[in-house]
Residue frames as a rotation matrix with the C-alpha (Angstrom) as fourth column:
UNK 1
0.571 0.484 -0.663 -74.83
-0.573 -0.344 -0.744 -51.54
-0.588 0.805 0.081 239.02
UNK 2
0.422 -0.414 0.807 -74.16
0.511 0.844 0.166 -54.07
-0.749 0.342 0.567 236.35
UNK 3
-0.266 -0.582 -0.769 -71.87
-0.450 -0.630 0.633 -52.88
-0.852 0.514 -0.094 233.38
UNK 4
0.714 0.392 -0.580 -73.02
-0.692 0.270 -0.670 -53.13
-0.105 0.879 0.464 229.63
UNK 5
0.439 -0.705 0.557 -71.16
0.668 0.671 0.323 -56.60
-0.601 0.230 0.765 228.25
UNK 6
0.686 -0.588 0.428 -69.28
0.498 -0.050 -0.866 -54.24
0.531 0.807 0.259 225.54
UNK 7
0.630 -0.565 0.533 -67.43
-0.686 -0.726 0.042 -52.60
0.364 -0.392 -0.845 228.59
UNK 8
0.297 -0.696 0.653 -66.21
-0.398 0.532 0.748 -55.83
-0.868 -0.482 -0.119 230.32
UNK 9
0.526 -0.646 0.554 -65.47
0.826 0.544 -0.151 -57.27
-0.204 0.536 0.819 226.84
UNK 10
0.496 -0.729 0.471 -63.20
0.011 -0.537 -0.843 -53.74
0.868 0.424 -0.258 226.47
UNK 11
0.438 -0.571 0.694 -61.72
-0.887 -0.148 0.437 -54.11
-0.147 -0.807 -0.572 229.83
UNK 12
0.621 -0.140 0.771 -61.19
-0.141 0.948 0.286 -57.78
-0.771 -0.286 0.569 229.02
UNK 13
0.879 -0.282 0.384 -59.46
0.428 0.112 -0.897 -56.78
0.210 0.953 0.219 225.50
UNK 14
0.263 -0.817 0.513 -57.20
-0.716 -0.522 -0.464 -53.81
0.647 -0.245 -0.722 227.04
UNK 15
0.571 -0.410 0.711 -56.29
-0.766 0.046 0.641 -56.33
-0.296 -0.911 -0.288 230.18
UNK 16
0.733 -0.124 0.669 -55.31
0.441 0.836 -0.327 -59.26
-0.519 0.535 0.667 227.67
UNK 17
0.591 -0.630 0.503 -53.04
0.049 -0.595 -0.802 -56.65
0.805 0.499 -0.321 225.67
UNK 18
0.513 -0.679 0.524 -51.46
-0.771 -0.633 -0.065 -55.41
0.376 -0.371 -0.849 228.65
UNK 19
0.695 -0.317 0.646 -50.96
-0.114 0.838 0.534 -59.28
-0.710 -0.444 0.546 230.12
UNK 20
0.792 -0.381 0.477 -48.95
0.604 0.602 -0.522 -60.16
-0.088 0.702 0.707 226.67
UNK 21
0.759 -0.502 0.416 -47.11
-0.089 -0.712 -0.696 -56.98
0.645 0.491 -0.585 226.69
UNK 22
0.375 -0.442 0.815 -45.95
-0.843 0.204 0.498 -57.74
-0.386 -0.874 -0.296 230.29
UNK 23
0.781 -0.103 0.616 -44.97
-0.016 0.983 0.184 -61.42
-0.625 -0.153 0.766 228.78
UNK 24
0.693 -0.541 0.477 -43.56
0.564 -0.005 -0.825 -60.43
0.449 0.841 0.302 226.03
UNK 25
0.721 -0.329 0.610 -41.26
-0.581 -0.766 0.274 -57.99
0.378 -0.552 -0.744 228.20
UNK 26
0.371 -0.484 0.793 -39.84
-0.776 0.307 0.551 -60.50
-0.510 -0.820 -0.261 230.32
UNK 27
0.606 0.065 0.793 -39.01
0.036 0.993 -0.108 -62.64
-0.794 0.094 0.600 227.27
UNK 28
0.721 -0.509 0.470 -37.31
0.519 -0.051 -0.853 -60.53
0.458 0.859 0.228 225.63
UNK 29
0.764 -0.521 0.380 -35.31
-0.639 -0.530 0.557 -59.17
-0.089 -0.669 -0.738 228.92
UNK 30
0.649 -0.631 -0.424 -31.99
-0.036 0.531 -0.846 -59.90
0.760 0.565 0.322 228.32
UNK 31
-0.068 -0.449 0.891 -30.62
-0.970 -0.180 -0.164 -59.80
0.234 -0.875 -0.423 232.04
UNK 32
-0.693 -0.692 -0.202 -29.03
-0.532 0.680 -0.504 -62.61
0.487 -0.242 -0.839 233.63
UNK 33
0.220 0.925 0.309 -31.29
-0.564 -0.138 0.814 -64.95
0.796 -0.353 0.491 234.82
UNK 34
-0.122 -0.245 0.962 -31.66
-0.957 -0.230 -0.179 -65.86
0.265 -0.942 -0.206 238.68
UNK 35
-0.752 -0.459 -0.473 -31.37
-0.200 0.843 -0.499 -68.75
0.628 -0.281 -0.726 240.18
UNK 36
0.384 0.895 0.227 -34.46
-0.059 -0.222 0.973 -69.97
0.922 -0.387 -0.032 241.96
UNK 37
-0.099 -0.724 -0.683 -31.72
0.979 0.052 -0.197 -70.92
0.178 -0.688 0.703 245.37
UNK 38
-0.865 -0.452 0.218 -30.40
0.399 -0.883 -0.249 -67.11
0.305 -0.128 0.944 244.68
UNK 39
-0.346 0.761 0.548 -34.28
-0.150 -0.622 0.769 -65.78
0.926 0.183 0.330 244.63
UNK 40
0.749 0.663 0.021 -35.38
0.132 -0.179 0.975 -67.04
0.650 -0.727 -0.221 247.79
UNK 41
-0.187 -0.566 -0.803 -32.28
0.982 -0.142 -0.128 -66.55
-0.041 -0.812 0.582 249.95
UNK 42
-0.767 -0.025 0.642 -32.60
0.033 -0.999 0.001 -62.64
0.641 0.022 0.767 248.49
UNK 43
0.121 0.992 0.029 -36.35
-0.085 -0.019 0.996 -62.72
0.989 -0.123 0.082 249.43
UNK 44
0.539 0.105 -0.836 -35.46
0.705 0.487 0.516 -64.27
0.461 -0.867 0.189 252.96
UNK 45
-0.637 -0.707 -0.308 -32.64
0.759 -0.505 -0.411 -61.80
0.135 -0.495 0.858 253.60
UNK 46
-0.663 0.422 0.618 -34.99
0.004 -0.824 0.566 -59.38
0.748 0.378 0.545 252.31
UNK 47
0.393 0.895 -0.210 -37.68
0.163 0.157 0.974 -60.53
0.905 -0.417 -0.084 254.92
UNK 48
-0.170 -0.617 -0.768 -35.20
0.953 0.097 -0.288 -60.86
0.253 -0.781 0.572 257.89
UNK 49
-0.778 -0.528 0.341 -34.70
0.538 -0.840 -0.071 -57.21
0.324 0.128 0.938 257.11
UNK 50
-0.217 0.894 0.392 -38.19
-0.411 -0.448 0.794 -55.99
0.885 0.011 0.465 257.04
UNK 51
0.527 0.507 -0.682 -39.26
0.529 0.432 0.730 -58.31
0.665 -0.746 -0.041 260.42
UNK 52
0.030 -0.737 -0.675 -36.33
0.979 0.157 -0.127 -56.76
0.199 -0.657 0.727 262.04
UNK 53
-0.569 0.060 0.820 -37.54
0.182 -0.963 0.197 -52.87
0.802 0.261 0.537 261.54
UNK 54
-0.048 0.995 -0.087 -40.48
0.445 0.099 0.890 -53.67
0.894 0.004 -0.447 263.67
């Protein structure tokens, strides 16, 4: 079943709000930023960890 166009343009209005709020979050986070180096060694340890549960 197809949805009326004024629902997907309100799903497309509320998902556009929440996308900017999420942007606008992370631009106004005031935490140290990471190193892209630091991010993927975490990520790798982080994998190691998880492969090694199995």
């Amino acid at each position: 079943m197809k949805k009326e166009p004024h629902l997907r343009v309100t799903e497309t209005n509320r998902y556009d709000a929440w996308f900017r709020a999420q942007v606008q979050k992370a631009l106004d986070d005031r935490r140290p930023a990471i190193s892209d180096d630091d991010a993927r060694a975490y990520f790798r340890k982080l994998k190691q960890q998880l492969s090694c549960k199995r």
